[in-house]
C-alpha positions in Angstrom: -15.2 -38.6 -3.1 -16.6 -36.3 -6.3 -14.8 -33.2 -4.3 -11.7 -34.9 -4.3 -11.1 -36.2 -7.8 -12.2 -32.3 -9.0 -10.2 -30.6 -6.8 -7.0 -30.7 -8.8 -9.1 -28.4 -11.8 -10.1 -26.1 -9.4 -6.9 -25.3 -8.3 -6.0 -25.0 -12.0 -7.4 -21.6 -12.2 -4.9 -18.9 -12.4 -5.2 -15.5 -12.0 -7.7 -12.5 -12.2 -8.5 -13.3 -15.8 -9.6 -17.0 -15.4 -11.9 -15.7 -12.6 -13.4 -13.5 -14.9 -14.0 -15.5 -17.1 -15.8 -18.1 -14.9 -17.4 -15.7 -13.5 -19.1 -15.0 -17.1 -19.6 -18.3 -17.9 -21.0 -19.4 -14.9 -23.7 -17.1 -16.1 -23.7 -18.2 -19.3 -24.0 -22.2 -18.0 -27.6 -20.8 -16.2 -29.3 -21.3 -19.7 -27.6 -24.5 -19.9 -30.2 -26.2 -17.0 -33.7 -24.6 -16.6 -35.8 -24.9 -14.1 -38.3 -27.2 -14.9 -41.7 -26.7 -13.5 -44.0 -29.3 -14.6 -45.5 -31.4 -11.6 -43.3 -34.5 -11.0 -41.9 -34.8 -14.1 -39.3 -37.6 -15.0 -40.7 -39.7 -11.9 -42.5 -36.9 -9.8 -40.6 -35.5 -7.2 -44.6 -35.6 -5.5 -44.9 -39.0 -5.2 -44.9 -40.7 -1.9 -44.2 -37.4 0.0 -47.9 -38.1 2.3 -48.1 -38.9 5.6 -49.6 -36.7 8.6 -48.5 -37.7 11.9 -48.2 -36.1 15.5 -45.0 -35.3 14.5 -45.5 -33.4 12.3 -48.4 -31.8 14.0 -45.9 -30.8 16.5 -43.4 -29.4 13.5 -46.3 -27.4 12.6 -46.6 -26.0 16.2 -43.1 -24.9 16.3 -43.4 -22.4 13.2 -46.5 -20.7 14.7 -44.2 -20.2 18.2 -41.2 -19.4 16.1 -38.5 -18.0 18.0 -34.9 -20.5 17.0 -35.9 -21.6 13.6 -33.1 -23.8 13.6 -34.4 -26.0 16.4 -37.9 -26.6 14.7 -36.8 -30.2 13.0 -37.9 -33.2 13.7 -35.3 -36.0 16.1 -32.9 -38.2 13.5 -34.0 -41.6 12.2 -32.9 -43.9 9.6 -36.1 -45.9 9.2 -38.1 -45.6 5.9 -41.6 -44.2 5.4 -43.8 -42.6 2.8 -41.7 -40.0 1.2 -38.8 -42.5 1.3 -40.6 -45.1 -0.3 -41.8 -43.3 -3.1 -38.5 -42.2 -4.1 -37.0 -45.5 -3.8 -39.8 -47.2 -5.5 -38.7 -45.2 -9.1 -37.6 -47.4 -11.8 -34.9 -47.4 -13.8 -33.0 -43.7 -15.1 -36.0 -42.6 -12.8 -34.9 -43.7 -9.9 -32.9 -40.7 -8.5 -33.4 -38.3 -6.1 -34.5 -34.9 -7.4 -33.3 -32.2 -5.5 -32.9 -28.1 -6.7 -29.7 -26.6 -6.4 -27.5 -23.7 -7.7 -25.5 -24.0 -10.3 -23.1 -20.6 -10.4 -22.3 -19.8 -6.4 -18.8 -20.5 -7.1 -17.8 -23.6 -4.3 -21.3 -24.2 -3.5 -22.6 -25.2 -6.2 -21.2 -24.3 -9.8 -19.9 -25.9 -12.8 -16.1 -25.7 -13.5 -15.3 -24.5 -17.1 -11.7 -25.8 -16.5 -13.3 -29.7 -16.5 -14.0 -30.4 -20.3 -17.4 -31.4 -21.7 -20.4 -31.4 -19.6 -19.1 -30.0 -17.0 -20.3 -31.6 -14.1 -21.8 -29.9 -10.5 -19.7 -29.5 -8.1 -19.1 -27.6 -4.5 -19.8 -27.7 -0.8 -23.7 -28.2 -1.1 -23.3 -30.9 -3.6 -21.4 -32.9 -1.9 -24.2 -33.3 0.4 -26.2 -34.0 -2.5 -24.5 -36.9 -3.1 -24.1 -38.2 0.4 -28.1 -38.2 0.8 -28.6 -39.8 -2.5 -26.3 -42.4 -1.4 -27.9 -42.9 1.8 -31.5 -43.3 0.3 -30.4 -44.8 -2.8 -27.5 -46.6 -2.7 -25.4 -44.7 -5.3 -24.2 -41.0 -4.8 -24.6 -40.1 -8.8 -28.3 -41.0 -8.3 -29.3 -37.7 -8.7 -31.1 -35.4 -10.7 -30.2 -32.4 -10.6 -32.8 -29.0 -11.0 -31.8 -25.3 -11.3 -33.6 -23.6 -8.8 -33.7 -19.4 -8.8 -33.6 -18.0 -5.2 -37.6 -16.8 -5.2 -38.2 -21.0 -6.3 -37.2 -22.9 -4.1 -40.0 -23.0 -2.3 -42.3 -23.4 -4.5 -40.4 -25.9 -6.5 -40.8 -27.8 -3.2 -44.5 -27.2 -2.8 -45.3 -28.0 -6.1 -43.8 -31.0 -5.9 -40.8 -30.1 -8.4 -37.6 -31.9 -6.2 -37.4 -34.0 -3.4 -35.7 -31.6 -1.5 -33.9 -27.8 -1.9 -29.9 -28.0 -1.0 -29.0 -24.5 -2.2 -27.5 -22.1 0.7 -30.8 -22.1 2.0 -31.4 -20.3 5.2 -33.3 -21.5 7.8 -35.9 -19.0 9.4 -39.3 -19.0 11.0 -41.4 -17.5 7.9 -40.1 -20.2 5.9 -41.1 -22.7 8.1 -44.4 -22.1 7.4 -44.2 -23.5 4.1 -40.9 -26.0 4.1 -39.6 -28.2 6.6 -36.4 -28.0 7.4 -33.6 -30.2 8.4 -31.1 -29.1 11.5 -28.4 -26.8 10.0 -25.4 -27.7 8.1 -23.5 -24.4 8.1 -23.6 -21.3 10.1 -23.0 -18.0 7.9 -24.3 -14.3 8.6 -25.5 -11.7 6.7 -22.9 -9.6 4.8 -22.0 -6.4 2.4 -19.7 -6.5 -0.1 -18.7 -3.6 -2.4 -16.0 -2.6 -4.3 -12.6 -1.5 -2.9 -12.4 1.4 -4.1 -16.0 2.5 -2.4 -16.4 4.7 0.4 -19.2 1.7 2.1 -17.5 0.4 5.4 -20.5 -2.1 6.3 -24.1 -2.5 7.8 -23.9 1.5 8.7 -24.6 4.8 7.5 -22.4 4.5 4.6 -25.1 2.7 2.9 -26.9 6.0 2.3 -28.2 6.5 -0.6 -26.4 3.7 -1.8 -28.5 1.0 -4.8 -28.2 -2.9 -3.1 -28.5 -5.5 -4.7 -29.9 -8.5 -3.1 -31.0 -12.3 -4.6 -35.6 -11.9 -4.9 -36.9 -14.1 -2.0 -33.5 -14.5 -0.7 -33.5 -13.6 3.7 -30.8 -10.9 2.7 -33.9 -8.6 0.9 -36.1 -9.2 3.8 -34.0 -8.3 6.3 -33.2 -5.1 4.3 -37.1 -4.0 3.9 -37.3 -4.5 7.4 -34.3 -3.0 9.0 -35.5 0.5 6.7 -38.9 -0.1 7.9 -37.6 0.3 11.5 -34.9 2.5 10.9 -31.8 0.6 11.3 -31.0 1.2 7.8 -31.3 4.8 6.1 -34.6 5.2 4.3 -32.8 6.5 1.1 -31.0 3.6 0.7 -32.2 1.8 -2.6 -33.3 -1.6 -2.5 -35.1 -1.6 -6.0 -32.0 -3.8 -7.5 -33.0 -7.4 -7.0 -31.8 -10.8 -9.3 -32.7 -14.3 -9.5 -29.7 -15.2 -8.6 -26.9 -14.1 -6.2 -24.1 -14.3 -8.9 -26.1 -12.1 -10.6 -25.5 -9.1 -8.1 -21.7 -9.3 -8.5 -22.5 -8.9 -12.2 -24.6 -5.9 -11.6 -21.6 -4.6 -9.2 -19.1 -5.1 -11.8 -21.4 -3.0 -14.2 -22.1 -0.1 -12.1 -25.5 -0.5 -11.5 -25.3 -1.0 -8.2 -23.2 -0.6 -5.9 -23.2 -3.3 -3.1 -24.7 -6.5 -2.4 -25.6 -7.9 0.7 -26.0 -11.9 1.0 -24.8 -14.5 3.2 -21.1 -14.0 3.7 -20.3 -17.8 2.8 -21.3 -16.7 -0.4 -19.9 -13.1 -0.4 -16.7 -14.5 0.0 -16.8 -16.4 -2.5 -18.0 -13.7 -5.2 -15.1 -11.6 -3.5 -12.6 -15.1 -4.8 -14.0 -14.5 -8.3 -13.1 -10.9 -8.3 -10.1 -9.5 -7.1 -11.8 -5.8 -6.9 -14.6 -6.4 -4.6 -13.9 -7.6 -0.8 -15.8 -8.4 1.9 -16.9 -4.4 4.1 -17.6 -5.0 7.7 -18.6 -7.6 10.0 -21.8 -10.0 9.8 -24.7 -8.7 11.1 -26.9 -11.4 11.5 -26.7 -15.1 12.2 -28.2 -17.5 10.0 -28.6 -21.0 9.7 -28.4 -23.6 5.8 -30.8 -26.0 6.2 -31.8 -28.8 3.7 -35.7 -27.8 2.6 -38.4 -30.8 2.6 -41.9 -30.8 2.0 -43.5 -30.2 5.4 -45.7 -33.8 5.5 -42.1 -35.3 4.9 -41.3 -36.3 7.9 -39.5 -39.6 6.9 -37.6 -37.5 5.1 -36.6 -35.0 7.4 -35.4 -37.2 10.0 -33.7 -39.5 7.3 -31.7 -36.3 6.3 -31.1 -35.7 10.1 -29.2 -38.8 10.3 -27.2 -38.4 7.5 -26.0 -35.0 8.7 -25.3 -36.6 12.1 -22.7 -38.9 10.5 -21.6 -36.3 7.5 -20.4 -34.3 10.4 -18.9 -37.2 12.4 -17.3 -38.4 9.6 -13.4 -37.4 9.7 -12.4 -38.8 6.8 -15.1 -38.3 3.8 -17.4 -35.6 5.6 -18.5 -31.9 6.8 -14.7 -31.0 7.7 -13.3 -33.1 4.3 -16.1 -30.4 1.8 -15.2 -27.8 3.7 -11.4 -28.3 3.3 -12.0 -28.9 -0.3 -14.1 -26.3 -1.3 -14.0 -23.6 1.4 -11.0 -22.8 2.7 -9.2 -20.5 0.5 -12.1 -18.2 0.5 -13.3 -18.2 4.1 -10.2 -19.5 5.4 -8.7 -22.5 7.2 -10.4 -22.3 10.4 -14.0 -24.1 10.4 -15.0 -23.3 13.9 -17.0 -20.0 13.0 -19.1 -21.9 10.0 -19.4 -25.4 11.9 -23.2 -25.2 13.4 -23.5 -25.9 17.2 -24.6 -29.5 18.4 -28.2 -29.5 16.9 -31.7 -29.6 18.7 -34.5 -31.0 17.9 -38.4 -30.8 18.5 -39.3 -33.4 21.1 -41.5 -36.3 20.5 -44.7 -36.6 21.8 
């Protein structure tokens, strides 16, 4: 596997100042891929996507009676259908699956400086990348990959931009509304993170009067605005520092002008691996849910993607456990029991 043969480079990085310096060019490598945002350009990620059925009337149910997000996807199937078709039935260097990513969460989904040339994307979330484009296509480099900002991903999915978002993307019920979602790949939580030196403890009063930065769109902002709104978080507490992307914040923290972030703590602790003076302050205090975002008439898709996650996770030798191993374990730590989802559920079938 892709996570295996780059692992060696990764582990090449030594000390604070090769962090650093990824760190910066991780930013610097955001220029290097933009977002493109033309309608199904270089085969259109629209085509074939079509294809109303009671399943996904019942899909579209579920996000009205939201109340366990991460249960509202549809059962796993491996047969073909519309949205399948129309990716398969690209030609030649168009036929690959177009799906928006990250490219600078460190692990996730990043490009190593420490590779030589084009550096290439690499991390957790694109290793399932390439095991869906595998499944649907036949190769695992049969894909194109699109920079996606937090506050796109949806709409890059709407509009018809990618196949599909694979991005830390939380599952929750207001985004069901306008994505459909595969079951969840990783269980996280949200997360503060601050410098060591600061006198922020956590989720708690310390954040008084404190400027935090969160990702725009991302489920960390919301669940600020609406923790203040009903009081669970001071009302001075600033929340008027917001980026594109998460990697951004840590830059903002490393500036002073701000002085926490809050985001998922998969990826917290991961920003905390790229600098050695900000950790991780306090306990999760949600739980939240990465799911793999679909248009919502994609149902062929959807339960495709189901499958494949069935046997990712079964798989013992190339799967969930082997990318988390690789990419996760020296900055959330050895034991995957806490970021393994439970079994998954799934809508029934009419």
């Amino acid at each position: 596997m892709r996570a295996r043969r780059l692992r060696a480079g990764l582990r090449g990085w030594g000390g604070v100042g090769a962090m650093a310096f990824a760190c910066a060019l991780a930013v610097l490598f955001a220029l290097l891929l933009p977002v493109v945002r033309s309608h199904g350009e270089n085969g259109g990620a629209g085509t074939g996507t079509a294809g109303h059925g009671v399943a996904h009337g019942s899909q579209a149910r579920a996000a009205e009676e939201c109340t366990d997000p991460e249960k509202q996807t549809l059962s796993p199937d491996d047969a073909d259908g519309p949205a399948i078709d129309g990716i398969q039935s690209r030609e030649g260097e168009k036929r690959k699956l177009i799906v928006g990513v990250d490219q600078n969460s460190y692990r996730w989904g990043y490009r190593d400086p420490n590779s030589g040339g084009d550096a290439e994307l690499e991390g957790f979330d694109i290793d399932l990348v390439h095991r869906i484009a595998e499944d649907i296509l036949g190769d695992p480099d049969a894909v194109q990959f699109k920079a996606i900002p937090t506050d796109q991903r949806i709409p890059a999915i709407q509009d018809g931009r990618v196949d599909m978002v694979v991005r830390t993307m939380t599952i929750n019920c207001d985004r069901l509304e306008d994505v459909a979602f595969s079951a969840p790949y990783f269980e996280t939580g949200q997360q503060v993170l601050a410098p060591k030196s600061s006198t922020i403890t956590g989720y708690n009063d310390t954040l008084a009067g404190k400027r935090i930065c969160t990702a725009a769109g991302s489920t960390a902002f919301s669940t600020l605005e609406q923790d203040q709104r009903d009081g669970r978080l001071s009302a001075d507490a600033d929340l008027s520092t917001t980026v594109p992307n998460q990697l951004d914040c840590l830059v903002r923290l490393q500036l002073g002008e701000a002085d926490a972030v809050v985001t998922d703590g998969a990826l917290a602790a991961s920003q905390a691996a790229q600098d050695p003076t900000v950790e991780l302050q306090g306990d999760a205090f949600t739980t939240e849910y990465y799911g793999v975002a679909m248009k919502k008439d994609a149902d062929d898709l959807v339960r495709r993607v189901n499958q494949i996650l069935v046997e990712w996770r079964a798989d013992k030798a190339e799967g969930w456990q082997h990318s988390y191993d690789d990419w996760l374990s020296e900055t959330m730590g050895d034991d995957s029991r806490k970021s393994e989802p439970p079994p998954p559920q799934y809508l029934r079938q009419n």
